[in-house]
C-alpha positions in Angstrom: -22.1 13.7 -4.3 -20.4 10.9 -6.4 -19.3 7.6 -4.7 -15.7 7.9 -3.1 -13.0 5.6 -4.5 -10.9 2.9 -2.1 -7.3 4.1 -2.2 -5.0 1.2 -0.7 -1.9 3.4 0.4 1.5 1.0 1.1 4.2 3.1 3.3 6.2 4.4 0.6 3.2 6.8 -0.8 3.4 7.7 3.1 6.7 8.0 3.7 7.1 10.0 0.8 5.0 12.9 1.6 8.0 14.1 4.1 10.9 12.9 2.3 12.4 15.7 1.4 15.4 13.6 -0.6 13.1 13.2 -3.8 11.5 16.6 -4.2 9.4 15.2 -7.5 8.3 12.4 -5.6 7.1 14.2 -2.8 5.5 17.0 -5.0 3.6 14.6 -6.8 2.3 12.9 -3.5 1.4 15.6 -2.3 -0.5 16.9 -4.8 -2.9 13.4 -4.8 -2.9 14.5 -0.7 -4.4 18.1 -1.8 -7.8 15.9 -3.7 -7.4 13.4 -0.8 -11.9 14.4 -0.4 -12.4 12.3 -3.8 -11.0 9.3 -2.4 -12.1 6.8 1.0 -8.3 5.9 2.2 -7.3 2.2 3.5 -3.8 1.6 5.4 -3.2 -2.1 7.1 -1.6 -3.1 10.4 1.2 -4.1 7.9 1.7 -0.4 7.0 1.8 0.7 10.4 4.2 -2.2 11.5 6.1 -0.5 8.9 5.7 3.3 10.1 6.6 1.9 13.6 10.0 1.0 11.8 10.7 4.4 10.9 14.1 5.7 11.4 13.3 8.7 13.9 10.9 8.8 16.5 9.8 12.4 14.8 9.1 11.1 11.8 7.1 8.4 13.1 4.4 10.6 15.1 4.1 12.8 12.0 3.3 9.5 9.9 0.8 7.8 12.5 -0.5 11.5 12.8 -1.2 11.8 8.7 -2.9 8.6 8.4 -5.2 8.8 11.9 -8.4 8.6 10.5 -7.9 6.4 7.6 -9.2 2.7 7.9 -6.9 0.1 8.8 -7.5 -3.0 7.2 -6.8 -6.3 10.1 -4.8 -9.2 8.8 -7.2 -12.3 7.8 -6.4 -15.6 6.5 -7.7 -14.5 3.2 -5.1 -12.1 3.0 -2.1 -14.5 4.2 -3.8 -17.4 1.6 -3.5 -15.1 -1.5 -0.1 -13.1 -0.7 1.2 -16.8 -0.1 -0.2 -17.2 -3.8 1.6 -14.5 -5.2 4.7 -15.6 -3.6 4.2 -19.2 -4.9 3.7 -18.1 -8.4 6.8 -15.9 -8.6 4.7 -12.1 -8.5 7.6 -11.0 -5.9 9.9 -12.5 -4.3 10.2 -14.7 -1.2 12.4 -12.7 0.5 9.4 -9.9 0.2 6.2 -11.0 1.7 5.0 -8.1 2.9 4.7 -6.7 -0.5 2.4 -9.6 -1.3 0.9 -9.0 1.6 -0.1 -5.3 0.7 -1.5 -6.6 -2.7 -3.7 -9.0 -1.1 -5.3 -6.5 1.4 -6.7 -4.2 -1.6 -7.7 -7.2 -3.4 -9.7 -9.0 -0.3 -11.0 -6.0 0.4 -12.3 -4.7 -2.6 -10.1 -1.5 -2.7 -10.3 -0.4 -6.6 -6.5 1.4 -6.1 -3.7 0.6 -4.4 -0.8 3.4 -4.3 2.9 2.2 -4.0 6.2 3.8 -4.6 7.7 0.5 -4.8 8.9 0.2 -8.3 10.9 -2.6 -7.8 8.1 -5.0 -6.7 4.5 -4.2 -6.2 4.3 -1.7 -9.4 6.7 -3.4 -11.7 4.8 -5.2 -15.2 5.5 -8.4 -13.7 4.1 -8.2 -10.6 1.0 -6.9 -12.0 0.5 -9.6 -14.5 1.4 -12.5 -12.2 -1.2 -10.8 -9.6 -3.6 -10.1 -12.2 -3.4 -14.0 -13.4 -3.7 -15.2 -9.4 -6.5 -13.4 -8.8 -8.4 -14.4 -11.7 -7.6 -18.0 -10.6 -9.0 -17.3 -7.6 
């Protein structure tokens, strides 16, 4: 059986899976959940912090229910150290930590993916190179 590969998941991969209020979003999400036996899956006590915020107490037990069983990854000082470093070198901005904070538990942890629909900071060109350049720093 080939080796598994670490899928980082931030909350909006989760979150999408039951919005209905993007039907190609939540298609595509949940066609990567249909081949979820190819991959070892990784969520942070930063991604539940952020199910726990959910806007309905239904949708919150069906999104700690979907991701029982995935490992949760505990917040370090390695991971505050280099989300700091992302925010000190302009990869996203101050006023989003947690982003950073998502990056940096893949990279500390070795996770070779890390899933976001968060287009406006964590996938964006920018963010990528900056984090890219940090890391190799690093």
């Amino acid at each position: 059986m080939p080796r598994r590969l670490k899928v980082y998941l931030d909350n909006s991969v989760i979150s999408a899976y039951f919005d209905k209020r993007n039907p190609e979003r939540k298609r595509i999400t949940e066609a990567f959940f249909q081949q979820e036996e190819r991959f070892e899956m990784f969520i942070s006590e930063r991604t539940l912090d952020e199910i726990d915020k959910a806007h309905s107490y239904k949708l919150r037990k069906k999104m700690r229910c979907f991701v029982e069983g995935y490992a949760v990854l505990e917040m370090t000082d390695d991971v505050k150290r280099l989300a700091e470093e992302y925010l000190r070198y302009g990869a996203l901005p101050r006023s989003h930590p947690d982003d950073a904070r998502h990056i940096a538990f893949a990279v500390i942890n070795g996770i070779e993916y890390l899933l976001s629909w968060n287009f406006m900071h964590i996938v964006r060109m920018r963010t990528r190179k900056i984090v890219r350049m940090v890391n190799n720093l690093e």
